[in-house]
N, C-alpha and C positions, 0 to 999 in steps of 0.2 A: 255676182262677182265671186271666183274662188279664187285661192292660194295659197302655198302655204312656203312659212317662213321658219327660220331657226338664227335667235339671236343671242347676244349677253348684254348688247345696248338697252341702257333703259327708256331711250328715247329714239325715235328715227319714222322716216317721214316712208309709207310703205305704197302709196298709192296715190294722185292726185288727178284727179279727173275734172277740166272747169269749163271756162268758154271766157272767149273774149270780147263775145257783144252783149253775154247777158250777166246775171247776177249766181246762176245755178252755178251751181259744183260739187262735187262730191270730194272728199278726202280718208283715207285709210292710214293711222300713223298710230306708234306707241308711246305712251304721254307713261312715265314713271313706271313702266314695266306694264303699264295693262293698253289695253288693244282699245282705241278711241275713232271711230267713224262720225263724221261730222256731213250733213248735204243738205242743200238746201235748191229748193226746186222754185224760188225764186218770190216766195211770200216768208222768209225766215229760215233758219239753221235748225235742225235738230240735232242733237248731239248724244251717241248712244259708247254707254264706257264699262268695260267689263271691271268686275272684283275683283278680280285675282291678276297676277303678276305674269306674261309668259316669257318673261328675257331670261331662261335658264337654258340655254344649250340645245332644246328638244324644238324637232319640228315639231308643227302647230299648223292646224288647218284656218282658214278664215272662210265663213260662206256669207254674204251679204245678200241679201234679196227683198227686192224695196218693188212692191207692188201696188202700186200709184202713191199714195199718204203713207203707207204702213211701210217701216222696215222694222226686218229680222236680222237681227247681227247672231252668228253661231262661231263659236271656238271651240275647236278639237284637235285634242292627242291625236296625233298622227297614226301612235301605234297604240292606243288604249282609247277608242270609237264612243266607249262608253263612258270616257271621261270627258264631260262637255260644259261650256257655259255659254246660256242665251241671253240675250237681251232685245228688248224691240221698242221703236215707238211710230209716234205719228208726226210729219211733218204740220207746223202753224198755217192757217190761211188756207186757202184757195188753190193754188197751183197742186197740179197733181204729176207734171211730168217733168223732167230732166231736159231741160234745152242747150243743146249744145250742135256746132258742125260735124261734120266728117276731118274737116281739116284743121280745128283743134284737138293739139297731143294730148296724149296720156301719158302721164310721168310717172314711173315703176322706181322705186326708191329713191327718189330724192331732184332734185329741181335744179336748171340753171340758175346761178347767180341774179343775174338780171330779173327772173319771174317773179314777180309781186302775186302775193299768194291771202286768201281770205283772213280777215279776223278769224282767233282762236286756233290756225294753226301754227304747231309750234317750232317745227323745226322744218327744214330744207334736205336734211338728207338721213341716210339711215346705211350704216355700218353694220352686215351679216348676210344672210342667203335667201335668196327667193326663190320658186319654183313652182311650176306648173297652174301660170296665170292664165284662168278663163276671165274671162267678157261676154255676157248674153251670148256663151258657148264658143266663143270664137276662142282659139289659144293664141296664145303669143312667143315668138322668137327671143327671149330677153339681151343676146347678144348684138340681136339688128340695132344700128341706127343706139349705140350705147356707148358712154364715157366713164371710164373708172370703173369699171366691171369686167370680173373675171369669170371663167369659165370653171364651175367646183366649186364646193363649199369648203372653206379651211377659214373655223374661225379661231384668229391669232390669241395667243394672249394677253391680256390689258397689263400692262406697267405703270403708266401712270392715270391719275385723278386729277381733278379741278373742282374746286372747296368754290362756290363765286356767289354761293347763297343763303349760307348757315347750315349745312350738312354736314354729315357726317356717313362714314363706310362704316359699316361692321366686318370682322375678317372672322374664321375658325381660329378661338383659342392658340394664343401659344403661349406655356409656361416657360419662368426664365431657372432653366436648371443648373445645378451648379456650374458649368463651362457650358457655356451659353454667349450667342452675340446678336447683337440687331443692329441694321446700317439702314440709314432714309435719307434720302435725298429730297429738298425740296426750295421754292422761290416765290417770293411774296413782293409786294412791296405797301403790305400794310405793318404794324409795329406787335400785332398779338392774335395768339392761336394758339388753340389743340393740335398739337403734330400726331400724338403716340398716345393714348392711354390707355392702360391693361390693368382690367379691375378683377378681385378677386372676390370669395363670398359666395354664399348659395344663392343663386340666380332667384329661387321662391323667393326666399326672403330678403326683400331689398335693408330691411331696418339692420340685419349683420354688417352692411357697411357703414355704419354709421360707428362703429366701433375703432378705437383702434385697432386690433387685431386684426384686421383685416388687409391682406397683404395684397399690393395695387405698385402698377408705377408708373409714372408718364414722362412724356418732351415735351416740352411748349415753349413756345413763343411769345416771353414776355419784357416790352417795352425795345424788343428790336435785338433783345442778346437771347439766349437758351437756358431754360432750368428745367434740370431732368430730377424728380422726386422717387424717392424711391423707398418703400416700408415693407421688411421682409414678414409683416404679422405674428414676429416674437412680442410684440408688446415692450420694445426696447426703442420703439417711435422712427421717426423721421430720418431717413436720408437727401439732402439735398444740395446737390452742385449747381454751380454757375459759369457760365460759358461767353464769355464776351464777343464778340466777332471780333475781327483784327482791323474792319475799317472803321467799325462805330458801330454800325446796325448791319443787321442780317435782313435789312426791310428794303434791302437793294436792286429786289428784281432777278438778282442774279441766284444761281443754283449753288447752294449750299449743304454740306453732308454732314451727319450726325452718328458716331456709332457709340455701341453700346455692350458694353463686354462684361460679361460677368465669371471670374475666374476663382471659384470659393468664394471665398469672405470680400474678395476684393472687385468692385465693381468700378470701372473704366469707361468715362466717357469723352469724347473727343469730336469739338467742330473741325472741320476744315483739316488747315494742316496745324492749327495751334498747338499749343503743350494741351496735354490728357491732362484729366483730372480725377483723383481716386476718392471713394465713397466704400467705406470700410461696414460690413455687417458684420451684428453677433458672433459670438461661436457656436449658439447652438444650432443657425440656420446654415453653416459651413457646407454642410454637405444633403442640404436639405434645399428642392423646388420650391421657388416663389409661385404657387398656384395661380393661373388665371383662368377666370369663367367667360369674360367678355373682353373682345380687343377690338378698339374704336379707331381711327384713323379721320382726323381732321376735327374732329369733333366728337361731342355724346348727344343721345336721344334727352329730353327735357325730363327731369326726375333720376338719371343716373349719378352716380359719384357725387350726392351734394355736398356729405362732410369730407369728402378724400381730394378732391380738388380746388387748388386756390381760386385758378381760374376758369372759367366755364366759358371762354367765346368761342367759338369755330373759328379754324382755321381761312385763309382767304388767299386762295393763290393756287399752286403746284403741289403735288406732292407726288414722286416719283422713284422708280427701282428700290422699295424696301425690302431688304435683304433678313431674312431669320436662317441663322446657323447656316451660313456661306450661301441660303436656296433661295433663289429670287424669287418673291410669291406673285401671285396671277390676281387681280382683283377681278376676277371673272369667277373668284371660290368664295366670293362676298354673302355672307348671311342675310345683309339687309342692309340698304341706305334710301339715303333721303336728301335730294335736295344737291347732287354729283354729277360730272361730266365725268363718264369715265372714258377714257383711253383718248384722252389728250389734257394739254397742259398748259391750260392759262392763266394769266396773274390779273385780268379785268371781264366784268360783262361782256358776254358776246355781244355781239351788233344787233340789234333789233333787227327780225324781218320784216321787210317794208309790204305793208297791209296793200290791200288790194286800193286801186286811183281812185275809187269811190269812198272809200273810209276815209281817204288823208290823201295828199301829195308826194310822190317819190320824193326824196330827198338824195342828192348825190352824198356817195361817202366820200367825207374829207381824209385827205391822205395828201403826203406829202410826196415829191418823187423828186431825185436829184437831179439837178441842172445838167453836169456833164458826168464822166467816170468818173471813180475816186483813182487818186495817184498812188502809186507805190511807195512804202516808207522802202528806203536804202536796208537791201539786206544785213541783219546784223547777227555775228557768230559767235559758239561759249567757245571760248580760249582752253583751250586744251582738251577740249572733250570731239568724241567723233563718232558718226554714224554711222550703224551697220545694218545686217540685214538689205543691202540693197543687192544683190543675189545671195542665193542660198548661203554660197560658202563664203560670204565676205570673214575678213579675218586678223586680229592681227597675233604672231607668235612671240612672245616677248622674253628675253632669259632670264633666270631668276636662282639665286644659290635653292639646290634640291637638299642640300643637307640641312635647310635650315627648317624644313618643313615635316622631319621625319616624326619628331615629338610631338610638332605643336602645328596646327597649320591656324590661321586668321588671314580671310581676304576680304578686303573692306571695298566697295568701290560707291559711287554713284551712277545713280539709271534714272531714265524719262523714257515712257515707251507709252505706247496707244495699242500695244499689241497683245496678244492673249499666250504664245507659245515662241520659243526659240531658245538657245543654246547660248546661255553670260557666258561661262567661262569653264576650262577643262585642263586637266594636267594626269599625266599617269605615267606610270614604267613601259619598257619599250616593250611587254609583254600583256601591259592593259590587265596585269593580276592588281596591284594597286592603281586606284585612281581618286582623284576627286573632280567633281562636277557640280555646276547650280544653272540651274534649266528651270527655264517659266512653262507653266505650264495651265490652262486655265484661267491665269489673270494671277495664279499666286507661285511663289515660289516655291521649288526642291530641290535638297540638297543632298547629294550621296556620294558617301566615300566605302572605298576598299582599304583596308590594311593587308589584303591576301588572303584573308580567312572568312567574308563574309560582307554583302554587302547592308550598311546603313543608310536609314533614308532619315531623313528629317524634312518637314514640310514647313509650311507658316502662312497664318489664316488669311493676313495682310492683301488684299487686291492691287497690284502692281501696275494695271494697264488704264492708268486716270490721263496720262499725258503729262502727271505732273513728276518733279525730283525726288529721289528717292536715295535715301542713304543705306543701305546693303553692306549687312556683315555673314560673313560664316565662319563656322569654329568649331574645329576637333584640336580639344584640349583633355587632358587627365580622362580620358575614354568615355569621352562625353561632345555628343556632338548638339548644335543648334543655329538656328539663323536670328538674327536681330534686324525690326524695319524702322527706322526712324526711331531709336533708340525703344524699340518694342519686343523683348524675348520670343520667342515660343516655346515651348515646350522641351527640354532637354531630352535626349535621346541615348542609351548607354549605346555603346560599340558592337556590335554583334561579331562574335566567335573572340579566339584566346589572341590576334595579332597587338601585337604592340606598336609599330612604326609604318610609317607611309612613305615609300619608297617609290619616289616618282624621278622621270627626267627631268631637267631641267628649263623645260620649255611651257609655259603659260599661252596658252588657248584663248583669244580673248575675242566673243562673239561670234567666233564661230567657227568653222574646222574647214583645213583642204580638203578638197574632190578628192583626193588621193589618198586620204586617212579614213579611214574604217575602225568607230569606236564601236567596240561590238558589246559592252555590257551597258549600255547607258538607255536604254530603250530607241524609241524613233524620232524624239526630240532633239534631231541633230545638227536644223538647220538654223543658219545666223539669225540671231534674236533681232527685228527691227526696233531699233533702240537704240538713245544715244549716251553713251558711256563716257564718265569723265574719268577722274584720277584713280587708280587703281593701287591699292598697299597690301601686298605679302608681309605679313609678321610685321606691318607697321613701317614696311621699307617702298617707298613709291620706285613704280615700276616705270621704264625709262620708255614711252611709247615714240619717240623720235627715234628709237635705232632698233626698232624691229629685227629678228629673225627673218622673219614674212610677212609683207600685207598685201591684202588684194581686195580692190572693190569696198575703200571705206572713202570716207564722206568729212567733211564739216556738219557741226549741227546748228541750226538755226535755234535764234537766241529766244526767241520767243514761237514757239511752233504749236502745232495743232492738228488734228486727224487729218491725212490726206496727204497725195503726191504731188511735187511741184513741177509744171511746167512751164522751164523758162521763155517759151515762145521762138525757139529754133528746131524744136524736134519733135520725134514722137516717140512711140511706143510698140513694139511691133509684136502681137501675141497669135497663139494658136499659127505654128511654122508649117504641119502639116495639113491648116484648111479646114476653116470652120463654115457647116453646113447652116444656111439662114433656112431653106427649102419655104412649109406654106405660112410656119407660125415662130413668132417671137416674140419677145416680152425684154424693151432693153431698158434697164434701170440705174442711173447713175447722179450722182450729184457734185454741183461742179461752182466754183466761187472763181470770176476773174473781173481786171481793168480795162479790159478791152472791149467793143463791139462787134468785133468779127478773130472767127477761128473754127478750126476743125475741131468736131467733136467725138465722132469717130465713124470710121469706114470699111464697109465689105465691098469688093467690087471683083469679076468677073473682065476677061480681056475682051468678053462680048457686051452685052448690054445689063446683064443681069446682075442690081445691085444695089445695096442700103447706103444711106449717109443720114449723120447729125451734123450738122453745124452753127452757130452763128453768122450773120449777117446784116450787118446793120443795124445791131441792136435786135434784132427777130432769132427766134430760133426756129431750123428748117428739120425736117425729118423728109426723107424723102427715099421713095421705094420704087424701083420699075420692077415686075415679073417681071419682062419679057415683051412686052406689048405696050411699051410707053409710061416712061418718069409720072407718080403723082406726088402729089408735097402734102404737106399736112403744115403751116406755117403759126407760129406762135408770135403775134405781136404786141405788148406791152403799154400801155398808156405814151408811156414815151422810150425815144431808143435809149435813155439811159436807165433804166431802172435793173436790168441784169448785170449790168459793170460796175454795181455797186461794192464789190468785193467783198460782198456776203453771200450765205452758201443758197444756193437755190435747188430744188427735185427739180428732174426729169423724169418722165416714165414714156417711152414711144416703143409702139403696141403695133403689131403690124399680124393680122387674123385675116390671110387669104388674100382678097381684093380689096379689102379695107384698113385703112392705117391712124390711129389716136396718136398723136400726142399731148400730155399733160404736163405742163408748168407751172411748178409751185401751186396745182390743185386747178388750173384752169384748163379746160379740156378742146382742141379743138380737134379735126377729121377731116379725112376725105378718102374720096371710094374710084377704085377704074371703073369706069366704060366695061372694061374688058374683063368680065366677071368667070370667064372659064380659065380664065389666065391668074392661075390662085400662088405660084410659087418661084422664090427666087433663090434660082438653082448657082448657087457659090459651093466655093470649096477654096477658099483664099485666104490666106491670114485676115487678122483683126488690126485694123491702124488706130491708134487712138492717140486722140491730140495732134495729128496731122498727119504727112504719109513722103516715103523717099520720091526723090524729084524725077525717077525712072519709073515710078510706077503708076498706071490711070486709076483715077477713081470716077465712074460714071454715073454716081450720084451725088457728088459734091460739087459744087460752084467756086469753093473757096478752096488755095492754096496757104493759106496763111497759117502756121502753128498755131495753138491754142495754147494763149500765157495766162496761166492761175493754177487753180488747185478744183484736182477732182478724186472723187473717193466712194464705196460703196459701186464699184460697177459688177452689173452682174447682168447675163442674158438667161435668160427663160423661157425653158420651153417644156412646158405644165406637164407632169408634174418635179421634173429637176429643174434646183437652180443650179446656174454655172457662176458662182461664184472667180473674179480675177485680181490677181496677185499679181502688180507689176514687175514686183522680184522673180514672178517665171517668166516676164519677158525676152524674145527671144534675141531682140536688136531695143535696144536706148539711145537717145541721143537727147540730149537737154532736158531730161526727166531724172528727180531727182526724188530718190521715194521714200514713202513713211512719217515722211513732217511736211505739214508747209508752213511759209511762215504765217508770224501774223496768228492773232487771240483769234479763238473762237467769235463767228457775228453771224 
């Protein structure tokens, strides 16, 4: 057996070769980063494991060759021949040969759900790249007759971990320099844990930490609230805050954030949306790095930090998007762990895989699934606040005295957005030589004004696209400008060039500008911010949003909302006006939460035959593809028909490669192939309907008329290697789509 693989998983299932009338099998998997071949020829297992680690990124060759009793396990550098490691042994007993059929598979990274798989192997599937698999010289197609597999290697970056066994991540160092921040997200539902620690000290000498001098700091999680320690190694001892959660405990299950600000002397921590709390350092470490040598995550290795930490348990649960100075880190740049899931995010033991019928008995999984759909709670809306962004230029213009902002300006508003980029608010002179403006931009806010001589910008570190309220100031005062977020400064900013006054019109911009206005100094951050904005105060004067100047294309906000667009189940969505080409390959990914059993999910269709649909029906989800030579389906059905009308959010991924079409639900893969295998493309050039379609137009691969009522989000078609990313706001035609919130908490 050859191939070769390039992973960062420290675990994943590479090869499974068995039989299902005997005891033989072979298996190829990566057990903690090193390469483990297990087979047994049906007198006993032998088990061959290499020393060293290969989940770093680099192809890797694997040779296996087992000539009667004896195998040779070989691992090699793909591109360095001479860097190699062997291993070999001899199978137990008597049997000398591999029994198996012709018409038992071979499973190439990873296993159906249903296969009950030998003692000692550990896992079901493997996340990263294969290639150029032989078998006793035969190659192999990897895309034939495959689920969840794409064509290319891109492997993504890891976000989050799962702590489920007393491990711990090691990351590359980072010291906390004097303006410095850390932000971690994570969900437990046990009461104690290592979230964060960052020890300091000569890595030789472990016994320097045992001093105090030695400057260290951590998060943890103890007895259900947060204590962040902190010692800058002046020898001036101990800093330490405490964080209560706001419902009791943070041992809820639910995802909870921690950041951590260090600004000079003054260090700033904050759960959630609580009050912050300050943890004041020396003056002599003011402008001096808190060194770190080793940064741990979830936990420590057994003999680190024993005088510097109170508590020493590993963390148990999530831990996910840890942010250092605004960069979101990759834990695929991990030093070393032990004992970690990485890139996913659990709060209990996986499920045991069920051993082969001979060791033990399948056992069904208990699971519970709902009787009928869940009901809709009665829409409910924030009284005076309203939704923008639902086309580019939605907008409202509102008057405001211009003279009262020539010295001083302050505009205070509130915001809730999911969004990364868009245009709050704007005001300037009919000549746009003075202006001011605050534009999202990345997830954080910018603020810039003119007085005619130069323009100022002012930023703020603050991430603004959580979903959650956000209290929003800006301020050119005494020539000095800054933004405040949840009563949080940034950095003051003087006025660039000699202007004194801001001389604007009298007309306030709010979310976003007409088609017809052209702001030419503000950059390309022009379109309506998706976001919903409540009360708004100039100089402290509320601004009167019931008698507009101008509005166009704004909204109610939904009182409680959440990523995604709503639809109400009378309409759709009508994208791509000039004709979007399906031809032989696509890749359509979206995800969608509703109360119902049947609904369009979206449709390309041809006035001929030639055409794509998703839909619901019945509680099933259908994918369904003709080239040209006759409808095949791909159908996804559920234990029972109500388990998708649950109104929580569910994947889709339907994958249509030629003559053959996947669909994947919530990770369950099913398929199917034409007859008509020279018949490989579906020749469109027709808009995209999504969530249903007008009552004059065919769809010849939908069965259902019905609108699709709930929330969907994340849609995007592919076709390798661009994604097309879709924005309901470029919609060309709406009708009962309501975008940017839906309602209803995250589930």
């Amino acid at each position: 057996i050859i191939m070769l693989f390039n992973t960062f998983s420290p675990n994943g299932l590479l090869l499974y070769l068995g039989s299902y009338g005997t005891k033989d099998f072979l298996s190829i998997e990566l057990f903690r980063g090193r390469v483990k071949v297990m087979t047994d020829l049906g007198s006993g297992p032998i088990t061959l494991l290499t020393d060293r680690r290969y989940n770093n990124g680099t192809w890797y060759k694997i040779a296996f060759q087992r000539n009667r009793k004896q195998g040779v396990l070989a691992v090699i550098d793909a591109y360095n021949t001479s860097n190699k490691e062997t291993k070999q042994g001899e199978t137990p007993g008597a049997s000398s040969d591999l029994n198996r059929l012709d018409k038992d598979p071979i499973y190439v990274g990873g296993l159906p759900r249903s296969r009950v798989v030998r003692r000692g192997v550990t896992t079901k599937s493997f996340v990263g790249c294969i290639k150029n698999l032989e078998i006793s010289r035969s190659t192999f197609d990897l895309l034939r007759n495959s689920y969840g597999v794409r064509k290319g290697c891109l492997l993504e970056p890891i976000r989050s971990v799962s702590f489920l066994k007393g491990g711990y991540i090691e990351l590359p160092p980072k010291s906390l320099s004097p303006e410095s921040e850390w932000l971690v997200t994570f969900a437990t539902t046990n009461s104690s844990g290592i979230i964060l620690a960052a020890l300091g000290g000569d890595v030789e000498k472990r016994g320097d930490r045992e001093e105090a001098h030695v400057p260290f700091f951590s998060v943890m999680l103890i007895g259900g609230n947060i204590e962040v320690h902190v010692n800058p190694g002046d020898g001036t001892g101990l800093r330490k805050a405490l964080l209560h959660a706001p419902t009791g405990t943070c041992s809820d299950g639910q995802a909870h954030s921690i950041s951590l600000v260090r600004n000079r002397r003054i260090i700033t921590v904050q759960l959630d949306e609580n009050n912050p709390v300050e943890m004041k350092l020396g003056t002599l470490v003011e402008s001096r790095t808190i060194n770190v040598s080793n940064l741990y995550v979830g936990g420590i290795p057994e003999g680190e930090g024993t005088s510097l930490l109170t508590m020493r348990r590993s963390f148990h649960g999530c831990i996910k998007n840890l942010i250092f100075n605004l960069e979101l880190l990759d834990f695929n740049s991990a030093v070393g762990h032990e004992q970690v899931d990485l890139d996913t995010c659990w709060l209990s033991e996986r499920p045991k895989l069920a051993p082969d019928a001979e060791d033990s008995k399948l056992l069904p999984e208990p699971r519970a699934f709902p009787e009928q759909c869940v009901v809709d709670a009665a829409l409910e809306y924030v009284p005076g606040a309203h939704q923008f962004g639902l086309t580019q230029n939605s907008h409202f213009i509102l008057p405001f005295n211009q003279s009262a902002v020539r010295k001083k300006l302050s505009v205070e508003l509130s915001i809730r957005t999911f969004a990364s980029s868009g245009l709050i608010y704007y005001m300037a002179h009919q000549n746009q030589a003075d202006y001011a403006v605050l534009q999202l931009h990345g997830g954080r806010l910018h603020f810039m004004f003119d007085l005619g001589k130069g323009r100022t910008k002012v930023s703020h570190p603050a991430l603004l696209s959580d979903g959650k309220w956000h209290t929003v100031k800006t301020d050119y005062v005494k020539r000095k400008g800054f933004i405040t977020v949840d009563g949080r400064e940034s950095p003051m900013v003087t006025v660039v060039g000699d202007g004194t006054m801001l001389d604007v019109e009298g007309l306030f911009y709010l979310g976003g500008l007409p088609s017809q206005y052209q702001a030419r100094k503000i950059g390309n951050i022009t379109h309506s911010i998706p976001a919903c904005i409540g009360d708004v105060t100039v100089n402290s004067k509320q601004l009167d949003k019931d008698s507009p100047v101008s509005a166009f294309t704004v909204n109610r906000c939904y009182a409680v909302a959440q990523e995604g667009t709503y639809f109400d189940g009378s309409g759709y969505a009508a994208l791509v006006k000039e004709g979007y080409k399906v031809q032989s390959d696509v890749n359509i990914t979206l995800e969608f939460r509703t109360s119902s059993q049947n609904g369009v999910l979206l449709g390309i269709s041809t006035a001929k035959v030639d055409a794509i649909g998703l839909e619901l029906v019945d509680g099933k989800v259908l994918f369904h593809v003709n080239n040209g030579a006759g409808r095949i389906t791909a159908a996804y059905e559920p234990k029972t028909a109500t388990v998708l009308c649950d109104g929580k959010w569910h994947t889709l991924q339907a994958n249509k490669s030629k003559h053959r079409i996947t669909l994947i639900v919530d990770g369950n893969a099913v398929g199917a192939e034409s007859p008509h295998t020279q018949s490989t493309s579906v020749d469109t050039n027709n808009p995209i309907y999504v969530g249903g379609y007008p009552a004059g137009v065919k769809q010849k691969c939908l069965r259902s008329q019905t609108s699709f009522r709930g929330c969907l989000r994340k849609l995007a078609l592919i076709k390798s290697p661009q994604v097309q990313s879709f924005d309901f706001s470029r919609a060309f035609e709406l009708h009962g789509v309501f975008l940017h919130s839906c309602p209803g908490t995250e589930s």
